[in-house]
N, C-alpha and C positions, 0 to 999 in steps of 0.2 A: 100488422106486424106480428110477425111469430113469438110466443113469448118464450122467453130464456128460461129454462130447470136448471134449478141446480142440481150437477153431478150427484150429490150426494143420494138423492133420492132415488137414482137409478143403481143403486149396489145393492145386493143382497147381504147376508150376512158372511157366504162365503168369499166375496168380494173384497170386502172390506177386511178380511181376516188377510188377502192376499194383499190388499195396498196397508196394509199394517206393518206386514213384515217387507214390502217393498223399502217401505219410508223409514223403519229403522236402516236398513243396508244404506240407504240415500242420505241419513244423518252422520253413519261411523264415516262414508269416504268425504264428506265436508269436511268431519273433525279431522281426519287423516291426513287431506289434502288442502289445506290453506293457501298455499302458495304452489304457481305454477311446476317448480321440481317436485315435490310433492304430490302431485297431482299425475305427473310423467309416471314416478316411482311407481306409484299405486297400482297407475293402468296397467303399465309393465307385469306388476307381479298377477294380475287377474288375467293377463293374456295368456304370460305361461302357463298356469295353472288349466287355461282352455286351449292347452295345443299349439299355441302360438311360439315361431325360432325367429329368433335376433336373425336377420337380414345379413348381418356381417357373420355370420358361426355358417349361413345356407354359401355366400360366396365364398368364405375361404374353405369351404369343403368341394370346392366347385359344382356344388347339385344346378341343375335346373329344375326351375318351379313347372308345374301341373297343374293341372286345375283340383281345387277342393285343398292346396298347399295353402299354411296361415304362416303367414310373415307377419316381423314388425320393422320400423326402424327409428332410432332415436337421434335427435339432434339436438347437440351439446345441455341433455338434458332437461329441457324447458318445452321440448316439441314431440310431438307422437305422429308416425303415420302406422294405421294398420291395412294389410293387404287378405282378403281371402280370396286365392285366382277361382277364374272361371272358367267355365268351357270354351268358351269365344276366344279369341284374340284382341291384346287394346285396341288394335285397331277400330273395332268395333266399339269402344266408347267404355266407360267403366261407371257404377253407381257411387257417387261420394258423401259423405254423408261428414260433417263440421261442426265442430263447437271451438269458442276459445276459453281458453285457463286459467287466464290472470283476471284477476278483481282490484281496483281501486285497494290503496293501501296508504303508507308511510315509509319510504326509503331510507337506511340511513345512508349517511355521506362515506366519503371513502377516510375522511382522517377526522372523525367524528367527534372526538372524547373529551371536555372543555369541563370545569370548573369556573364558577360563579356567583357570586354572594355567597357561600360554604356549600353551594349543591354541585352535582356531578351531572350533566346532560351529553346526549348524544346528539348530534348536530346532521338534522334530518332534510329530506325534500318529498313533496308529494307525489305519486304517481296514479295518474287516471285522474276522471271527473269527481273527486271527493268534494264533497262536503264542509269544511274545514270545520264549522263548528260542532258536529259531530264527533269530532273524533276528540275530545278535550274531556278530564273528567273523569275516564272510563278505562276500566282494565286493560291492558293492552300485555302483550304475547312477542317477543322476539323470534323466527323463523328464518333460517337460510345457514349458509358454507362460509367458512374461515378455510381461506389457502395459506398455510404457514409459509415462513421461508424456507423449510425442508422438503415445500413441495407436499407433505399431507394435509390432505382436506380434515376439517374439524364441522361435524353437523351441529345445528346451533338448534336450540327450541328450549324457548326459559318462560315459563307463565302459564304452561298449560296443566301441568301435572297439578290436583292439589296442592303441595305440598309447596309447590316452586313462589317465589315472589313475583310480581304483576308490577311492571312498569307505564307510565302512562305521559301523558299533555295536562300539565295545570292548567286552571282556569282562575278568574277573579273572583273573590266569593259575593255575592249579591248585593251587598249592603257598599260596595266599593264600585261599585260595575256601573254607574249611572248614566255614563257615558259611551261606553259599550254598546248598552242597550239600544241605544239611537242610531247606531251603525244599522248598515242592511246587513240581511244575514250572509251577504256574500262576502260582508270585509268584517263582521262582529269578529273574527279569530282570522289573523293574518297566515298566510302559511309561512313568513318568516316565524312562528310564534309557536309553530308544531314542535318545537323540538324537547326529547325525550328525555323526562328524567327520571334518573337513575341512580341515586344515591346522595344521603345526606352525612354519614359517618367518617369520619378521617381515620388518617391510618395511626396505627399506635405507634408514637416517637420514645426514643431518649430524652432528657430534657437536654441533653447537648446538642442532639440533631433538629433541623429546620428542616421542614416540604413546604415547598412554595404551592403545590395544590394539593391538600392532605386527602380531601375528599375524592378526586380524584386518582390520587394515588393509591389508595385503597381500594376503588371499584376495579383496576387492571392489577390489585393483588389478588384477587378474589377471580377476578378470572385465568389469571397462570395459573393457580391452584384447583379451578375447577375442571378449565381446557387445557388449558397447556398452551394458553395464545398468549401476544405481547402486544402492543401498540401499533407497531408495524407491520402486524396481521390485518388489521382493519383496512389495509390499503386493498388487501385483495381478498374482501370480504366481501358478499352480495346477502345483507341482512334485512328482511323485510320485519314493518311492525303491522300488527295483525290484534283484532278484536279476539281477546284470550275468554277462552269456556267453549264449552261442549256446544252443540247445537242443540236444543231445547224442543218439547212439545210446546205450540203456542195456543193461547184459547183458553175456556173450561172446558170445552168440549176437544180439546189436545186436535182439533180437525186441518190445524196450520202448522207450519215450523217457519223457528225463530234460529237464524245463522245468519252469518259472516260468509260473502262469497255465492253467493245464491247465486248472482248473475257474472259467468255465465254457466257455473259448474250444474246448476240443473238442467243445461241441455247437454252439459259433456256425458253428465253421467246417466242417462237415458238413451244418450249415443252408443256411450259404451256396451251399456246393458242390452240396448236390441241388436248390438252386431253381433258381443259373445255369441249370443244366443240365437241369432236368426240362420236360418236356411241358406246351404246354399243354391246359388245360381249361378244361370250361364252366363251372365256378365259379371267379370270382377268387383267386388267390393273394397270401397276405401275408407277406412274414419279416418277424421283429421282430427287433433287436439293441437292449437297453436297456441300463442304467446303475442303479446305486445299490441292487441286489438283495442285496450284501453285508451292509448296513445296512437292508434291508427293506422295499427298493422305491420311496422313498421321493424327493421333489424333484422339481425342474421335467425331469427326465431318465431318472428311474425309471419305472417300469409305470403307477403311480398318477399320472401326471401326465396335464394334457388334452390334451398331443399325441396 
């Protein structure tokens, strides 16, 4: 049997000087891109910058493509295709090259917003193969769109900045949990039990005025005054909750990294990386970046769709 090296020991100094500054670039688009729009946005802005025209600005100018032409095309935000033509004709078959976008997370619901025992939660549901008791505990990050009634999109992202507050999933503290413990780790955290909270403070009354949920009535003052959303924004919001912090050197020897979303965004962005960058040829090139592979390919943004 051959024996296995490790990589490591095949890099020279200049090597390594080059997957150094690879893996910072492969760290900032993690932290950038958490979630599948995000992720779109990103590619998008890196295409243009390498040449690349929106698909819709080449037809309604009515051009025809050529070969060595870079198109892109977006769909409803969540999906990417890139095109570099080739010399050949489709007919002749095209190179495609695929990653998907989305990673395992925490969805909130569409009328989320509940108070009880004096706390404020968000009333969530899982998406993808999680873990459920991983995600309890731990910092957690707000990411996605508010559509108002007026028809403007509001961008959401609350937990990542320093400075910003971290929402998360309780857990039972140990000395209470005895029972728990005995559970498998498949049911120790139900995923009715994920849901997020978000605030323990009421809002400030008159002593003449009554709120039947103070705490909650404060966490949507706090955001009309932040966003400019109300309650019945949330019906047509798509808010992802996401592991909040930067993605990390991992090791003493910093030879790993430690993030949120690794699978599958380390082959998106490697995809991405060798199309920018690679040569053309006489058969067309395609990248794909899809959506909804989590749950099996699935909707108007997964693989199976007729985009």
């Amino acid at each position: 049997m051959e024996e296995k090296k490790n990589l490591w020991s095949s890099y020279d100094e200049a090597a390594k000087k080059e997957l150094h500054e690879i893996n910072e670039k492969y760290k900032a688009c993690l932290d950038a891109g958490k979630t599948e729009r995000e992720c779109v946005k990103l590619a998008v802005e890196m295409a243009k910058e390498a040449g690349y025209q929106d698909i819709k600005d080449v037809l309604k100018e009515g051009k025809s493509l050529k070969a060595g032409d870079k198109v892109y095309a977006v769909c409803m935000e969540k999906m990417l295709a890139m095109f570099r033509m080739g010399e050949e004709p489709l007919s002749n078959g095209m190179n495609i090259l695929g990653a998907h976008i989305d990673s395992p997370r925490i969805d909130v619901k569409q009328n989320p917003l509940y108070e009880s025992e004096g706390m404020a939660y968000l009333d969530t549901h899982y998406y993808g193969g999680i873990k459920k008791y991983q995600w309890v505990a731990s910092p957690m990050a707000i990411h996605g769109v508010i559509v108002k009634t007026d028809g403007t999109t509001v961008q959401i992202n609350i937990g990542e900045k320093p400075e910003d507050p971290v929402v998360g999933v309780t857990d039972i503290l140990v000395h209470l949990s005895a029972k728990q413990m005995e559970k498998k780790g498949s049911v120790v955290v139900e995923g009715e039990a994920l849901d997020l909270l978000v605030g323990s403070q009421p809002m400030d009354k008159k002593e003449d005025e009554k709120e039947e949920n103070p705490v909650k009535a404060y966490v949507l003052q706090l955001l009309k005054e932040q966003y400019g959303i109300e309650e019945k924004d949330f019906v047509s919001a798509e808010l992802e909750v996401v592991p909040a912090g930067a993605a990390r050197d991992f090791g003493l020897d910093s030879s790993m990294i430690m993030a949120y979303g690794q699978d599958d965004r380390i082959c998106a962005f490697t995809s991405l990386m060798g199309f920018l960058y690679s040569k053309p040829s006489a058969k067309t090139k395609v990248c794909l970046f899809v959506d909804k592979e989590e749950i099996g390919s699935v909707g108007a943004t997964g693989m199976h769709a007729h985009f």
